[in-house]
DRENTOR-989467 format. One record per residue: x, y, z of N, C-alpha, C in turn; residue in three letters. Coordinates in nm, 3 decimals. Atoms other than C-alpha are relative to their C-alpha. Last residue first. Example, Ala and Ser with C-alpha at 12.3 -4.5 7.8 and 13.67 -1.06 7.14 Angstrom:
<marvexs>
+---------+---------+---------+---------+---------+---------+---------+---------+---------+------+
|    n.px |    n.py |    n.pz |   ca.px |   ca.py |   ca.pz |    c.px |    c.py |    c.pz | type |
+---------+---------+---------+---------+---------+---------+---------+---------+---------+------+
|  -0.082 |  -0.119 |  -0.006 |   1.367 |  -0.106 |   0.714 |  -0.077 |   0.109 |   0.073 |  SER |
|   0.089 |  -0.119 |   0.000 |   1.230 |  -0.450 |   0.780 |   0.090 |   0.120 |   0.000 |  ALA |
+---------+---------+---------+---------+---------+---------+---------+---------+---------+------+
</marvexs>
This chain:
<marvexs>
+---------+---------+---------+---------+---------+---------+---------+---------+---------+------+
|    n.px |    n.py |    n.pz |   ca.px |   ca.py |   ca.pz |    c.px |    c.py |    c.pz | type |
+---------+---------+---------+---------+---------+---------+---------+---------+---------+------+
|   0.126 |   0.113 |   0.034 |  -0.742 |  -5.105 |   2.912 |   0.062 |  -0.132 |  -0.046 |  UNK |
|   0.141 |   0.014 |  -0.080 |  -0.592 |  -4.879 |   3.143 |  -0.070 |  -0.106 |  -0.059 |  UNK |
|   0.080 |   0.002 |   0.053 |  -0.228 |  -4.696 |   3.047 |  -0.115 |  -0.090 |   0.076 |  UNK |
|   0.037 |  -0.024 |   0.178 |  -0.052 |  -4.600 |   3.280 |  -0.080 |  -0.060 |  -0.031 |  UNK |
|   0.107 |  -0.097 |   0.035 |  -0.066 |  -4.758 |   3.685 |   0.028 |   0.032 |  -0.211 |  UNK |
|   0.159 |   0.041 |  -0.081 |   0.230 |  -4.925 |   3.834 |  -0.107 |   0.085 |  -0.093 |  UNK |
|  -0.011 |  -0.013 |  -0.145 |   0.562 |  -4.850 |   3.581 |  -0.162 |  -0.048 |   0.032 |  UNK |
|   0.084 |  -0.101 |   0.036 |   0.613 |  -5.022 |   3.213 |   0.016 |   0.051 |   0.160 |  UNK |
|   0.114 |   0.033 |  -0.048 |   0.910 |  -5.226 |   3.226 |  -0.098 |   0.101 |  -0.010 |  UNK |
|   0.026 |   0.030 |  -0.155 |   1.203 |  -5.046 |   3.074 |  -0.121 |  -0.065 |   0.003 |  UNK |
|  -0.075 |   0.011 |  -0.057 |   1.328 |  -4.987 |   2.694 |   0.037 |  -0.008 |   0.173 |  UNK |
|  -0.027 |   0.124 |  -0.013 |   1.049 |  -5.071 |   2.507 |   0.150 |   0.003 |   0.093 |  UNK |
|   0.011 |   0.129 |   0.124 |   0.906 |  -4.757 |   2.458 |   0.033 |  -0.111 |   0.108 |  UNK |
|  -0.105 |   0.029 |   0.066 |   1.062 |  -4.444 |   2.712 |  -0.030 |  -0.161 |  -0.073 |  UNK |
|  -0.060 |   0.013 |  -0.091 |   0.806 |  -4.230 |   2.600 |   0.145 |  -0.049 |   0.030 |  UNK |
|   0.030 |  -0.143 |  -0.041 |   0.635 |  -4.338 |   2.278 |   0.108 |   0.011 |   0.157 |  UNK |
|  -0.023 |   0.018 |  -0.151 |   0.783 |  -4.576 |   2.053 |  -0.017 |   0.156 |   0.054 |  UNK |
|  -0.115 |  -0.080 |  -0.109 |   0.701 |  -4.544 |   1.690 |  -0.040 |  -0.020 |   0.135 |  UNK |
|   0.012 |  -0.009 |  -0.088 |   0.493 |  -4.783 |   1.444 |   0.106 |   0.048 |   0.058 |  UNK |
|  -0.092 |  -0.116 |  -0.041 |   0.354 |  -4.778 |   1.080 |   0.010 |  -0.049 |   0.169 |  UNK |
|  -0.029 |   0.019 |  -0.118 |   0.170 |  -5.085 |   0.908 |   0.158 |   0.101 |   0.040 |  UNK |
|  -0.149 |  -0.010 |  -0.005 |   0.055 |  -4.999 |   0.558 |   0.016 |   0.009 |   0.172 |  UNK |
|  -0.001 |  -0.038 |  -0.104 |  -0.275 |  -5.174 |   0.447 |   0.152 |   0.023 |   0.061 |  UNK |
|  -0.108 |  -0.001 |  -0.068 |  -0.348 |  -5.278 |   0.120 |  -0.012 |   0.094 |   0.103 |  UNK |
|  -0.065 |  -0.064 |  -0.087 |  -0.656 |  -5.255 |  -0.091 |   0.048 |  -0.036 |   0.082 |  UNK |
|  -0.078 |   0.019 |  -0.167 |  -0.836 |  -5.479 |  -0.311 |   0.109 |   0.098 |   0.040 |  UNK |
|  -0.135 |   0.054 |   0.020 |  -1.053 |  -5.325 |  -0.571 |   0.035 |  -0.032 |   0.130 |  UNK |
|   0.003 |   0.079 |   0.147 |  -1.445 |  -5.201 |  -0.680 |   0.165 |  -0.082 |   0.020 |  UNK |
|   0.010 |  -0.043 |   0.130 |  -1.436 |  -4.916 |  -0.480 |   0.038 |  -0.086 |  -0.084 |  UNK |
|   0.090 |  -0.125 |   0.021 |  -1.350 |  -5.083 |  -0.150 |   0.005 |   0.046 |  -0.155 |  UNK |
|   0.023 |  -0.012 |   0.158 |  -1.181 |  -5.425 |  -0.062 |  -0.125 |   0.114 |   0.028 |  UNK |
|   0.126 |  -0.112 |  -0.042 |  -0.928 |  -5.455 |   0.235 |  -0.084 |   0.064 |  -0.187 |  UNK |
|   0.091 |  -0.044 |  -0.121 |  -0.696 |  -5.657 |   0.320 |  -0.131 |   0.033 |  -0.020 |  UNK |
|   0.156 |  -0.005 |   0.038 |  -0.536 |  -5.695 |  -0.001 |  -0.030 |  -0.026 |   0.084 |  UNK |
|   0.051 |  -0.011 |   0.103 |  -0.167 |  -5.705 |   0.103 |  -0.100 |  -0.037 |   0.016 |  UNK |
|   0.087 |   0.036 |   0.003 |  -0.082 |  -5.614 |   0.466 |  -0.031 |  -0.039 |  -0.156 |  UNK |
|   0.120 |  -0.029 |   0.099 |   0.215 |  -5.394 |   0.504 |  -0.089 |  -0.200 |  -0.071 |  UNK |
|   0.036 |   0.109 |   0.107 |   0.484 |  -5.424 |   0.725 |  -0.078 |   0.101 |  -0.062 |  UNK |
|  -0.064 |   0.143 |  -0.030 |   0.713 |  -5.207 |   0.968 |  -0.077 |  -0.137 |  -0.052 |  UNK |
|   0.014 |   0.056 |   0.038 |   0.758 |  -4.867 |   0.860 |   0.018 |  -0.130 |   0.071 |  UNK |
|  -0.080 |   0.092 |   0.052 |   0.881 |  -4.662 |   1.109 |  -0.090 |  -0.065 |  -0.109 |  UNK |
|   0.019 |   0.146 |  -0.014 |   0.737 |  -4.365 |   1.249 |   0.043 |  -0.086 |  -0.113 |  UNK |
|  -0.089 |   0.119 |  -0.048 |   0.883 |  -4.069 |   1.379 |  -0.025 |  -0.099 |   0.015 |  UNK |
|   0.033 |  -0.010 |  -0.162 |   0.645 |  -3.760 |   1.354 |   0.051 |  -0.124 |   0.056 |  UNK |
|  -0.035 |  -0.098 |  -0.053 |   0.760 |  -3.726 |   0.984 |  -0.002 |   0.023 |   0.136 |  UNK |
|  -0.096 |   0.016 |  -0.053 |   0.714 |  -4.080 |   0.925 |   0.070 |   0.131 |  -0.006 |  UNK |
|  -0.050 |   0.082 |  -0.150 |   0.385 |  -4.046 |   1.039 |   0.141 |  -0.013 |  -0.021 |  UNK |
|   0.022 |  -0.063 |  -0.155 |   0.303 |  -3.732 |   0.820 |   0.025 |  -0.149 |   0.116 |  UNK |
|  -0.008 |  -0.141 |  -0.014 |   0.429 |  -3.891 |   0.483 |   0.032 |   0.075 |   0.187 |  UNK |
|  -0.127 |   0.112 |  -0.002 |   0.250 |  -4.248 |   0.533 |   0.108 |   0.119 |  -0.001 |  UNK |
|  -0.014 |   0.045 |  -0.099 |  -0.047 |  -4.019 |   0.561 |   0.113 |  -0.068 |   0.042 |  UNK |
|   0.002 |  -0.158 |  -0.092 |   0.029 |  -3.768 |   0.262 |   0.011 |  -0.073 |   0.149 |  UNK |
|  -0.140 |  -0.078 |  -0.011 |   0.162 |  -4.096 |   0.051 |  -0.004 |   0.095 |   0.129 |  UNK |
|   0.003 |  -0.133 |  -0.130 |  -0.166 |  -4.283 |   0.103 |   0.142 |   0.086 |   0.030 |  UNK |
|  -0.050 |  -0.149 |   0.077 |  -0.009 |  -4.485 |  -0.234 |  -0.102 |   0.104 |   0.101 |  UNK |
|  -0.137 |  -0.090 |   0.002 |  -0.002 |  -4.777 |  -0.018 |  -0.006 |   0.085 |  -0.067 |  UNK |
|  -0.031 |   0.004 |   0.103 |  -0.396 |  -4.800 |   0.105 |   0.191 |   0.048 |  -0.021 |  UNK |
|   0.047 |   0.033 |   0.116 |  -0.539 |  -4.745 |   0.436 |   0.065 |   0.008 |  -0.146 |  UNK |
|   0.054 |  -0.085 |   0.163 |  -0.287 |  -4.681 |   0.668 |  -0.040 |  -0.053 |  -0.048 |  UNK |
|   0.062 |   0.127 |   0.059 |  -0.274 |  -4.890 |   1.035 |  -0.066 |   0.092 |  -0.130 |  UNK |
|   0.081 |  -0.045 |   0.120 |  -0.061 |  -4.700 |   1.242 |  -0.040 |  -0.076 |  -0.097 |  UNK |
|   0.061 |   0.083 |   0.130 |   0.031 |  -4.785 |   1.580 |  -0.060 |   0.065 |  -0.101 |  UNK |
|   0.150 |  -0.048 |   0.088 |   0.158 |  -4.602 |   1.890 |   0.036 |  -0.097 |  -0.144 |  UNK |
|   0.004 |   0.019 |   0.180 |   0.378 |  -4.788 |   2.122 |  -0.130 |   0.044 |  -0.058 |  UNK |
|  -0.128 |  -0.023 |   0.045 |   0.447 |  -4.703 |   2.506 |   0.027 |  -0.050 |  -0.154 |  UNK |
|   0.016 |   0.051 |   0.132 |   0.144 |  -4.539 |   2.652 |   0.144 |  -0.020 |  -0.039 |  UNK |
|  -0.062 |   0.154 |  -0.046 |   0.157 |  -4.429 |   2.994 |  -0.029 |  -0.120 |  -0.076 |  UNK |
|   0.071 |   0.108 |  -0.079 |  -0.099 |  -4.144 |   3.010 |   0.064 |  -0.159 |   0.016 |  UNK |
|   0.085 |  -0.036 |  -0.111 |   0.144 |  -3.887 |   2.900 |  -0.043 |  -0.084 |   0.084 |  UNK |
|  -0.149 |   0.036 |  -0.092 |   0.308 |  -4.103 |   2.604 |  -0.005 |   0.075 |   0.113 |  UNK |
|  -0.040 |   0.144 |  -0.013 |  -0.049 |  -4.118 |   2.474 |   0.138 |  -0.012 |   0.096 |  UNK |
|   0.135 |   0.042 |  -0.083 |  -0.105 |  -3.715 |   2.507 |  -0.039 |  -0.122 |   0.045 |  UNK |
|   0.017 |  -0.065 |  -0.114 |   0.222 |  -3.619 |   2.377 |  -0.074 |  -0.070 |   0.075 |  UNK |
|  -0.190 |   0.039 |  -0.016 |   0.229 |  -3.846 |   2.052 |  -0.014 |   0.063 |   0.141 |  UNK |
|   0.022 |   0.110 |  -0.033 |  -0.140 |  -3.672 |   2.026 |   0.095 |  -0.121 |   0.037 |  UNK |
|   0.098 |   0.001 |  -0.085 |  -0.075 |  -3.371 |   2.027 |  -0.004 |  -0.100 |   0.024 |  UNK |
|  -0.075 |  -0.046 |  -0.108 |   0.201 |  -3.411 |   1.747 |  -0.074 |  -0.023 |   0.167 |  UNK |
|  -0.023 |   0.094 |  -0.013 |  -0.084 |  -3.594 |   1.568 |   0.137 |   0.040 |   0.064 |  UNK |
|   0.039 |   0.101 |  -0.064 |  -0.282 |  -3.337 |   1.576 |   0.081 |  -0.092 |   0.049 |  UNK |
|   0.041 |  -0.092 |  -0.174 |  -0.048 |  -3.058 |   1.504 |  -0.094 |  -0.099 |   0.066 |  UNK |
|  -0.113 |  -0.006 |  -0.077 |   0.082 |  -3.246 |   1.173 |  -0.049 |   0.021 |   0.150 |  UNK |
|  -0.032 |   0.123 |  -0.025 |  -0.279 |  -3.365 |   1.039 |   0.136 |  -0.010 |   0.119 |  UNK |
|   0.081 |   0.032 |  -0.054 |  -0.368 |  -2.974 |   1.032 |   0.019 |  -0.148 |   0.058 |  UNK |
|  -0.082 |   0.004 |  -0.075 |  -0.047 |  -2.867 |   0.856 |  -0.097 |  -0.060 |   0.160 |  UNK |
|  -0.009 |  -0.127 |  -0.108 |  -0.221 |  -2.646 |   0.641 |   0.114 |  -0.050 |   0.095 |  UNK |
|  -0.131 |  -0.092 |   0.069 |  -0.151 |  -2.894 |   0.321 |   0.048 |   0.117 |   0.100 |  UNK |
|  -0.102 |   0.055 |   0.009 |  -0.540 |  -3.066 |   0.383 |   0.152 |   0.096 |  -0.061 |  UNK |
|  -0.045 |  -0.033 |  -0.050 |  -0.798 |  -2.807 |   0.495 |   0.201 |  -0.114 |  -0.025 |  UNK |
|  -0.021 |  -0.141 |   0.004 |  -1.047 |  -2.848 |   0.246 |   0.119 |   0.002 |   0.081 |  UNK |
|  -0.076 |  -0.030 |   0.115 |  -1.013 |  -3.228 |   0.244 |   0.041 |   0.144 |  -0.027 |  UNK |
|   0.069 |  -0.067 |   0.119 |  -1.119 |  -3.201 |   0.596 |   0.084 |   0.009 |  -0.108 |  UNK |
|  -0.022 |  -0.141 |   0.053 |  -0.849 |  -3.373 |   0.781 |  -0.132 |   0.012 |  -0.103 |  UNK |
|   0.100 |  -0.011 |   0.111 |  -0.894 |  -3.754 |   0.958 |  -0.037 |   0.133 |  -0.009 |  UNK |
|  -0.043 |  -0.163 |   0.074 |  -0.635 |  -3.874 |   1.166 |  -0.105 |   0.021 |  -0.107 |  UNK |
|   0.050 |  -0.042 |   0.118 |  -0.655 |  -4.230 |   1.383 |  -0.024 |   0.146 |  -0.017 |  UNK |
|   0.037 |  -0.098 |  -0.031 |  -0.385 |  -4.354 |   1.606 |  -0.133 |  -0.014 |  -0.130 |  UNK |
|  -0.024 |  -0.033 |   0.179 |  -0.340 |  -4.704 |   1.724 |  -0.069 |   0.116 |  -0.005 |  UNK |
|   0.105 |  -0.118 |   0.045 |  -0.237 |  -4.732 |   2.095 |   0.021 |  -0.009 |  -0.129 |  UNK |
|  -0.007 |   0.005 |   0.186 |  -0.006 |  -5.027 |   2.259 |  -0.141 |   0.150 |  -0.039 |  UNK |
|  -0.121 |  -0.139 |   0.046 |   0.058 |  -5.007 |   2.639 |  -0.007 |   0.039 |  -0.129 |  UNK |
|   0.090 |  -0.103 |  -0.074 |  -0.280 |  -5.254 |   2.700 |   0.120 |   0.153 |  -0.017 |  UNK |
|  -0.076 |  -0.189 |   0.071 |  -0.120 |  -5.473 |   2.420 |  -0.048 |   0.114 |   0.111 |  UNK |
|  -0.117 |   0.001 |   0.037 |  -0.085 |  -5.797 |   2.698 |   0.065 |   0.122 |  -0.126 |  UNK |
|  -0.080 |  -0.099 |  -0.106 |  -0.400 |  -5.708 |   2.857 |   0.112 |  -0.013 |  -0.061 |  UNK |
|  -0.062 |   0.076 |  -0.139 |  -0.614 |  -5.810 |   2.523 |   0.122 |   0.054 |   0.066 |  UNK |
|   0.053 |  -0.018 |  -0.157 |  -0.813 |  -5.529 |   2.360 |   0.037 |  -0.104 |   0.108 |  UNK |
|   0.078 |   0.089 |  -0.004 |  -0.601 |  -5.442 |   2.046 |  -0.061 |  -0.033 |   0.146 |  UNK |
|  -0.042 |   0.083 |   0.136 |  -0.476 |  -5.139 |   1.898 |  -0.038 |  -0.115 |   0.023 |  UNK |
|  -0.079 |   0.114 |  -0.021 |  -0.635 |  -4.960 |   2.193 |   0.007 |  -0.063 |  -0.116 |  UNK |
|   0.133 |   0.115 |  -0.078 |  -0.805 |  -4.632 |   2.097 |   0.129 |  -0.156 |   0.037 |  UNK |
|  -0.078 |   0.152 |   0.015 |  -0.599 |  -4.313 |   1.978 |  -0.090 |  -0.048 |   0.058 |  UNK |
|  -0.006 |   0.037 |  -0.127 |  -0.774 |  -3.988 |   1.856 |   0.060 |  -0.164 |   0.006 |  UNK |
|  -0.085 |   0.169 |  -0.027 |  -0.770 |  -3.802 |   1.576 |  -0.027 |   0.012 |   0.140 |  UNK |
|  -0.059 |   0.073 |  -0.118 |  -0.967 |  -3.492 |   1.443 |   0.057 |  -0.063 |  -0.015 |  UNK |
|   0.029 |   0.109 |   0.020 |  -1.036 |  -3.225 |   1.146 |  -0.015 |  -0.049 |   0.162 |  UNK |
|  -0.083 |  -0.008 |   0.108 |  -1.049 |  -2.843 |   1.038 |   0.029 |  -0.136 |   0.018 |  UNK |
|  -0.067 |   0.132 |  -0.016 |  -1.347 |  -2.779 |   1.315 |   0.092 |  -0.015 |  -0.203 |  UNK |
|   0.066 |   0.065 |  -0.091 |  -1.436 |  -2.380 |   1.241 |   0.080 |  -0.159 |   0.000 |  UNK |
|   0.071 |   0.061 |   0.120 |  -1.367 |  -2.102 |   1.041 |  -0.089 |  -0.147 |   0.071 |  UNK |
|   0.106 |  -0.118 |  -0.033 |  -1.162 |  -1.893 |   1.318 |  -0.161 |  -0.120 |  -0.088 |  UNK |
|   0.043 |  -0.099 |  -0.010 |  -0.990 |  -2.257 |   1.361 |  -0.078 |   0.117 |   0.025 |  UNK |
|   0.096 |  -0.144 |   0.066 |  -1.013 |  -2.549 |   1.470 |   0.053 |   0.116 |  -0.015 |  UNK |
|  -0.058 |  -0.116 |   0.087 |  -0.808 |  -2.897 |   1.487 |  -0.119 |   0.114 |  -0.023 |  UNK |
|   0.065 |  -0.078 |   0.151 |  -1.004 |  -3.164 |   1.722 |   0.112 |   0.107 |  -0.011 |  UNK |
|  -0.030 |  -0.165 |   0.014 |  -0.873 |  -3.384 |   1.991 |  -0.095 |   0.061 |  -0.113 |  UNK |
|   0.103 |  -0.026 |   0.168 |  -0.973 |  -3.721 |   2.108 |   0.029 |   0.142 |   0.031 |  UNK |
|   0.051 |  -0.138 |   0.073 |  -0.736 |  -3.843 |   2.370 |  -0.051 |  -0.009 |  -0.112 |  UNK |
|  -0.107 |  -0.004 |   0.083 |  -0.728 |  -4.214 |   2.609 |  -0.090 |   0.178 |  -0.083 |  UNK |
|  -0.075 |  -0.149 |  -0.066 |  -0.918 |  -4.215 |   2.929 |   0.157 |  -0.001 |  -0.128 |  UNK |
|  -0.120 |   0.101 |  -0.004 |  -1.038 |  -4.585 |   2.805 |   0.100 |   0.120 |   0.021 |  UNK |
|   0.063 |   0.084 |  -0.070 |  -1.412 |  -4.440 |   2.844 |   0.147 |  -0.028 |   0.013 |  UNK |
|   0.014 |  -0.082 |  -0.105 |  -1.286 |  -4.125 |   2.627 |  -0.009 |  -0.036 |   0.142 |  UNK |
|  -0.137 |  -0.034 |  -0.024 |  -1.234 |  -4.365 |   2.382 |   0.029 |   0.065 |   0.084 |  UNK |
|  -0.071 |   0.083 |  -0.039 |  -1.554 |  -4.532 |   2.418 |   0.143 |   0.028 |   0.052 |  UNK |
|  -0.010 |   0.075 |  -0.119 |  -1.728 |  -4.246 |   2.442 |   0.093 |  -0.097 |   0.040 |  UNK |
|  -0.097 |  -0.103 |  -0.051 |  -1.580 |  -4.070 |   2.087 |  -0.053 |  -0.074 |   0.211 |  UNK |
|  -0.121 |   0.056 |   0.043 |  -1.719 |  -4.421 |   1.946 |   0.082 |   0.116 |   0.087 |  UNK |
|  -0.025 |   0.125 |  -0.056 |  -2.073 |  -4.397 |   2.049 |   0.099 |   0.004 |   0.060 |  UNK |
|  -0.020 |  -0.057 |  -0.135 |  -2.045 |  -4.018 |   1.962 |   0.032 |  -0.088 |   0.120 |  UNK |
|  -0.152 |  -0.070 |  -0.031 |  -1.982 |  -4.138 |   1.651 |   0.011 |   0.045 |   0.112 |  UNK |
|  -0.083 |   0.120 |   0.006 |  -2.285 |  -4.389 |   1.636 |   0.123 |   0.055 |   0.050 |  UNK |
|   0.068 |   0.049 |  -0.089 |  -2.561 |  -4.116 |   1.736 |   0.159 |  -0.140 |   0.008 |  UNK |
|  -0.022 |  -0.041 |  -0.151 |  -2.394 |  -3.891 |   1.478 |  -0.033 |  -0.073 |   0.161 |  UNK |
|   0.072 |  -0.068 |  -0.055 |  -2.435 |  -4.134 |   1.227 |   0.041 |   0.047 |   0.104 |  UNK |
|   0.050 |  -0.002 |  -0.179 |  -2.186 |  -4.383 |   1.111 |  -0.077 |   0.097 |  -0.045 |  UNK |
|  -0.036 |  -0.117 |  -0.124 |  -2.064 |  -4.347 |   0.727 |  -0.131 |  -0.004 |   0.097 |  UNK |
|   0.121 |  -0.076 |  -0.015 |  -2.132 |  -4.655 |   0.493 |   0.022 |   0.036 |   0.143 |  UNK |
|   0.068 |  -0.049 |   0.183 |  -1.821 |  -4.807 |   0.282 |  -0.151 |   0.048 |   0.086 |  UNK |
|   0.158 |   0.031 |  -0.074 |  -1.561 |  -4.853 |   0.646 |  -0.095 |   0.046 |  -0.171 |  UNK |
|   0.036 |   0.111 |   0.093 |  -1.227 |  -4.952 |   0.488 |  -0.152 |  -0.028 |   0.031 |  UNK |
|   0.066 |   0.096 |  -0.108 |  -1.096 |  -4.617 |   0.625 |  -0.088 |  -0.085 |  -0.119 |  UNK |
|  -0.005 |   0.022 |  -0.183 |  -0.833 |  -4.422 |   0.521 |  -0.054 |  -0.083 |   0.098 |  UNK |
|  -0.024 |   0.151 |  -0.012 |  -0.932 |  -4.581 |   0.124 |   0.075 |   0.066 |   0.162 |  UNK |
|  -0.114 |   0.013 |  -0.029 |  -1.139 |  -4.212 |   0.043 |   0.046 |  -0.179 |   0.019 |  UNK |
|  -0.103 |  -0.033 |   0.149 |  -1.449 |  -4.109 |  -0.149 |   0.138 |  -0.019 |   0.081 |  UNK |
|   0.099 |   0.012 |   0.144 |  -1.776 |  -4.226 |   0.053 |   0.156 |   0.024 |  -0.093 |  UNK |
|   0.072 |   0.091 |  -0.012 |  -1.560 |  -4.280 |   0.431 |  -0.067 |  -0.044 |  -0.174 |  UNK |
|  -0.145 |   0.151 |   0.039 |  -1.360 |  -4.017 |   0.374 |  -0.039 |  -0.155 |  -0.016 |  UNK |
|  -0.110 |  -0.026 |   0.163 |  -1.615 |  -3.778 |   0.326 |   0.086 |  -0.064 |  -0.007 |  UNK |
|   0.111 |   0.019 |   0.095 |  -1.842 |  -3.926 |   0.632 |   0.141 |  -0.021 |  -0.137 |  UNK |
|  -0.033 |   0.144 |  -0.033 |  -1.538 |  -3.887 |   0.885 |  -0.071 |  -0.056 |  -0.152 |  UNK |
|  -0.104 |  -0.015 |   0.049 |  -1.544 |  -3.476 |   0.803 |   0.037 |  -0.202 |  -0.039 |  UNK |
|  -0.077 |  -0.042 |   0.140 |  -1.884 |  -3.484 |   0.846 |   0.103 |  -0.016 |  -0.080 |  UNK |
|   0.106 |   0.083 |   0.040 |  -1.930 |  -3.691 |   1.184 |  -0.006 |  -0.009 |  -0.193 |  UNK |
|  -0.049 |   0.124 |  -0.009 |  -1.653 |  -3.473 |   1.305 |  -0.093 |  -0.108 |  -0.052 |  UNK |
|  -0.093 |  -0.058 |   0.114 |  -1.857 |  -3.162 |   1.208 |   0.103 |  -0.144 |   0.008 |  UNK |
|   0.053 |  -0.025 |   0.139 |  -2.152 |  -3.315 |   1.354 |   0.093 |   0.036 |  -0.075 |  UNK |
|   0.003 |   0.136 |   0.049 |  -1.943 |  -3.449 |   1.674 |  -0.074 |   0.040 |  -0.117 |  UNK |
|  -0.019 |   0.043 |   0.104 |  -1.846 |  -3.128 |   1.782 |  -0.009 |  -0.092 |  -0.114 |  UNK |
|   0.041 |  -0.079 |   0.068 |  -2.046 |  -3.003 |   2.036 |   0.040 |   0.001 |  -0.155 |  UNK |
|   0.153 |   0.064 |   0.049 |  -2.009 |  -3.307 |   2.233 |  -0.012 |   0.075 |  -0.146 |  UNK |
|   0.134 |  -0.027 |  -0.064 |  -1.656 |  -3.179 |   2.283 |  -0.161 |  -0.090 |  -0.103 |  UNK |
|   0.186 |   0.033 |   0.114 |  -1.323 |  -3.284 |   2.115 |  -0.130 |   0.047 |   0.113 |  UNK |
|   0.095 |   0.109 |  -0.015 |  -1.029 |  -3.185 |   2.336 |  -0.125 |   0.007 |  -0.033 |  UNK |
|   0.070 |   0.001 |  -0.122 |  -0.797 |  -2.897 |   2.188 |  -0.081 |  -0.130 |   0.012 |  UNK |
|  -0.011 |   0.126 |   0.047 |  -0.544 |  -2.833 |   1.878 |  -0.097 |   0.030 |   0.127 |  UNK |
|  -0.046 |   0.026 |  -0.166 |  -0.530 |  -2.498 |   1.761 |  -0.075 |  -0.122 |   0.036 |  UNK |
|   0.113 |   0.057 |  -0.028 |  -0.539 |  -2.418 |   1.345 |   0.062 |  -0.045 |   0.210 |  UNK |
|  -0.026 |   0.123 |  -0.071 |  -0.271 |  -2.179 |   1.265 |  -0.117 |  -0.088 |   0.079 |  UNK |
|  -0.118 |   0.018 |  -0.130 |  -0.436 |  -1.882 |   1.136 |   0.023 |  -0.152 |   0.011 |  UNK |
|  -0.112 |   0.005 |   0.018 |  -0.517 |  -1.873 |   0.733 |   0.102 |  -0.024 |   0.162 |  UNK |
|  -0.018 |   0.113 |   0.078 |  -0.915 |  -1.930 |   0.742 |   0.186 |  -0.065 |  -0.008 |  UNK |
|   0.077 |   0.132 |  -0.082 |  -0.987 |  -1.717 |   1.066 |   0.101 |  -0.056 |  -0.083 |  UNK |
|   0.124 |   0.026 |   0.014 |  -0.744 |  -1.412 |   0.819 |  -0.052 |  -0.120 |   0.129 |  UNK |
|   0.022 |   0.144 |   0.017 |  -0.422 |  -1.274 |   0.895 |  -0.148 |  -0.028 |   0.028 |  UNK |
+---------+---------+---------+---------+---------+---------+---------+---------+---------+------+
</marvexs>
C-alpha cells in the first residue's frame, strides 16, 4: 500500500499547516458554492480564524496522509449569543484530489466526538447549495437531519444559491439540562 492509498489519519491542525489549509480553502472558495466567500483569505487571515476557534477550545483537525494534508474541519459557535453556547456549526473542506477516499467521513466522525466531548449538544450544518449532494450525503450519513433550507441566500457565479440546513444531537442533545461547565462561548 502506497502514502497516496493509506487511510488518511485524523489529528489537530498545527501552525504548520495553515498553507495547505489555506490552499485547499482557496479552491473552494474560486470554483465551489461550500462557501459563499468569492475572495480566498490569506494565510495571515486563516490562521486568524484557526485562533479563534482554538480560542473557544473548540477542534480543528486535519486529514493527512503519506502525501500530505488531504483536508480539514472544525466547529465554531453557530451563533455567539449565551443562549446557543451548546450549539456548534461544522465546517469540511476536502482537496478535490482527495474527494471519494473517505476523507470528509473521518473528519467529521472526529469531530462529532470532539464537540460532544467538550459539552456540545447540537451540531449544525449550513450547506452551500442544494445539489451539494456529496455534503448533504456525508452528514446524513453521520446522522443528520434535514431541517430547512434557505432559498437564495447566497449569490456566487453569476446566480442565487440556497442553503441546506442540517442538524444532529450530540451527546445526550436535548434530552437533559446541560451540566456546570461544557461548552464556553
Amino acid at each position: 500500500m502506497n502514502a497516496r492509498t493509506a487511510d488518511p489519519v485524523v489529528r489537530d491542525a498545527g501552525e504548520r499547516d495553515l498553507p495547505r489549509i489555506t490552499a485547499i480553502y482557496a479552491q473552494h472558495v474560486l470554483t465551489g458554492l461550500a462557501t459563499f466567500e468569492v475572495v480566498p483569505p490569506d494565510d495571515a487571515e486563516m490562521a486568524r480564524r484557526r485562533a479563534n476557534v482554538l480560542g473557544w477550545e473548540l477542534p480543528y483537525f486535519v486529514a493527512e496522509d503519506g502525501s500530505g494534508v488531504l483536508g480539514y474541519a472544525y466547529a465554531a459557535p453557530y451563533r455567539t449569543r449565551a443562549g446557543y453556547r451548546y450549539t456548534v456549526e461544522d465546517s469540511i473542506y476536502v482537496d478535490p484530489a482527495a474527494v471519494g477516499r473517505g476523507v470528509g467521513r473521518r473528519l467529521l466522525e472526529r469531530l462529532i466526538e470532539a464537540c460532544a466531548a467538550c459539552g456540545c449538544r447540537q451540531m449544525v450544518a449550513v450547506i452551500g447549495d442544494t445539489d451539494n449532494s456529496a455534503s448533504i450525503g456525508l452528514h446524513e450519513a453521520c446522522g443528520f437531519a434535514r431541517v430547512g433550507m434557505l432559498p437564495s441566500v447566497g449569490f456566487k457565479f453569476g446566480r442565487w444559491v440556497d442553503s441546506v440546513l442540517m442538524q444532529r444531537g450530540l451527546a445526550d442533545a436535548d434530552r437533559s439540562p446541560p451540566g456546570a461547565g461544557g461548552a464556553r462561548f
